[in-house]
N, C-alpha and C positions, 0 to 999 in steps of 0.2 A: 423444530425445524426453523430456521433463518431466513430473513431474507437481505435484499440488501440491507447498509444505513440508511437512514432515512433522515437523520438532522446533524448539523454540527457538535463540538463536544458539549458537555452537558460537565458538573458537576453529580455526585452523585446526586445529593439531596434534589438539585437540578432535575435530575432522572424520576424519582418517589415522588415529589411534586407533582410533575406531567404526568407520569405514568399512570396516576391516579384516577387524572382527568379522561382517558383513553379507554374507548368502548375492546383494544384487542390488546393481548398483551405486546410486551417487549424486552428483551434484555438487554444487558447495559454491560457491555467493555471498556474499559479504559476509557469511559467517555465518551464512549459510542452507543446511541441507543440501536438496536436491532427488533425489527418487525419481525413475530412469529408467525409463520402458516401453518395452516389447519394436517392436521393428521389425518390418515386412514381408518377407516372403519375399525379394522383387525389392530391397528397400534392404538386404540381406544379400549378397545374390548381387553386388550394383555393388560394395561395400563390397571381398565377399573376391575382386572382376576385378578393381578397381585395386590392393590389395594387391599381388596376386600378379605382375602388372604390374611394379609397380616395386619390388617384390622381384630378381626376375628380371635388371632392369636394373641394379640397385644393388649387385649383388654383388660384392664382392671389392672396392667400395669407401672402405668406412670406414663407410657411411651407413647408419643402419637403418633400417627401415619397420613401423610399430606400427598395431595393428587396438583396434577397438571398446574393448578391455579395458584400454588402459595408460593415464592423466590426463594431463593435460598442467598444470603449476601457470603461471598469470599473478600474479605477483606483486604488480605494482601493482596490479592490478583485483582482488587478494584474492580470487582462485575458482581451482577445479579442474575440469576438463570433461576429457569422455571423446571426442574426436576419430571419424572413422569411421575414418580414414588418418593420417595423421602419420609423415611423415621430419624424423630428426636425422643431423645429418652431423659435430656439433658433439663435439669430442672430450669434453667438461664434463658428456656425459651419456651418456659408454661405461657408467659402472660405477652409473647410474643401479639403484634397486629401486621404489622407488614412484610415481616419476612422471621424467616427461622436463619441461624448462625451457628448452632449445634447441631447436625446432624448427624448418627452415628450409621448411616444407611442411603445412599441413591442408588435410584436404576431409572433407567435408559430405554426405552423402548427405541430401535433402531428404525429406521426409513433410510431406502436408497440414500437420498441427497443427503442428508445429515452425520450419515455414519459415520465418518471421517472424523468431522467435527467434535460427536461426541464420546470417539476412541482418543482423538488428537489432543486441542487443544481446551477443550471443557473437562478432560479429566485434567491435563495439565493445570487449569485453575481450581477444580474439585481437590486435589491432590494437599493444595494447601490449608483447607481446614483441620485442621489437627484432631478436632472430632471423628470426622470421618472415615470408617474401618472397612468397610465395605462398599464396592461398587459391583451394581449389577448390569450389563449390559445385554437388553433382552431382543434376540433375533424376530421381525415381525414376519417374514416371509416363510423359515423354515423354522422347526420343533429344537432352537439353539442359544445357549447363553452363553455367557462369559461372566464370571465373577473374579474381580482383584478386590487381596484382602490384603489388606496392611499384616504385616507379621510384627515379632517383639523388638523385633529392631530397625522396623519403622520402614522396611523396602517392600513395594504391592510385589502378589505372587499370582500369579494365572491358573485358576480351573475353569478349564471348558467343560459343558454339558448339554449332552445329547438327547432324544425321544428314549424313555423306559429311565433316566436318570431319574436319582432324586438331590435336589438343592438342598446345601447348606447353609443356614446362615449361621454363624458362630456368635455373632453381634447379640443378636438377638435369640436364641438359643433354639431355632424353629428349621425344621427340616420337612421340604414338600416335593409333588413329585414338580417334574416338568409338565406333563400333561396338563395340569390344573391352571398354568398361566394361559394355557392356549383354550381351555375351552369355548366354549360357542364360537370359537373364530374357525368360520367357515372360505375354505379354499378353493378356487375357480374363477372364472372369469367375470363374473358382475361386477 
């Protein structure tokens, strides 16, 4: 989630520098740095089930799986964003420190305010990593995703999925149900 800018433009390296120094994260557009706010309980909880998810699955195979905290840099689109999930399998970012550039995998845990942004214009910069085969976009309020896969000729395709589905990921060759992103996310009013 975004907030407003918060400084003038920045160069990237500009950006890595400061960013560094900063107790909360930020991302960085065209030279604009952006203040993140804090998530929900329940967009925490989806975030660290799929982690751990395909953590689990991914072991022992080259592929790592990155949470909230690591950037992902899109180069052409000159930004840096902070993924909820993110697999690289790409050996060009074993010995990665500050950011990963091969990704073959994001998802998105969704929030009111943010949704827009990360249907809109964040897949619009996501879109130009050429690594990148899959996006998952995961509904925090109801039992719902959306997954676009790049196909052979290179245009994203839409599967939605519902309560009782089970996800695919083709990327990474792992099939789970829905249920299992949502558990212990408890629904109600607290």
């Amino acid at each position: 989630m975004l907030a407003n800018a918060e400084i003038n433009y920045q160069s990237p390296q500009e950006y890595l520098n400061w960013e560094a120094l900063q107790e909360f994260r930020h991302e960085y557009l065209d030279g604009q740095i952006l203040a993140m706010t804090g998530g929900t309980i329940a967009h925490n909880l989806i975030g660290l089930n799929l982690a751990t998810l395909l953590k689990s699955h991914l072991r022992g195979t080259g592929c790592r799986v990155f949470m909230a905290d690591v950037k992902v840099k899109v180069a052409l689109a000159s930004s840096f964003h902070y993924p909820d999930v993110m697999v690289s399998c790409d050996d060009r970012d074993q010995e990665a420190v500050q950011f990963i550039q091969f990704p073959c995998f994001i998802a998105e845990v969704l929030s009111p305010s943010a949704e827009a942004y990360d249907r809109g214009e964040k897949f619009r910069r996501y879109r130009q990593l050429p690594s990148l085969m899959e996006y998952l976009l995961i509904d925090s309020n109801k039992m719902a995703v959306d997954l676009f896969s790049r196909n052979s000729q290179g245009r994203w395709e839409l599967i939605s999925y519902e309560e009782g589905d089970l996800l695919s990921l083709e990327t990474i060759n792992w099939e789970c149900s829905l249920a299992s992103f949502y558990e212990d996310v408890i629904r109600g009013k607290k």
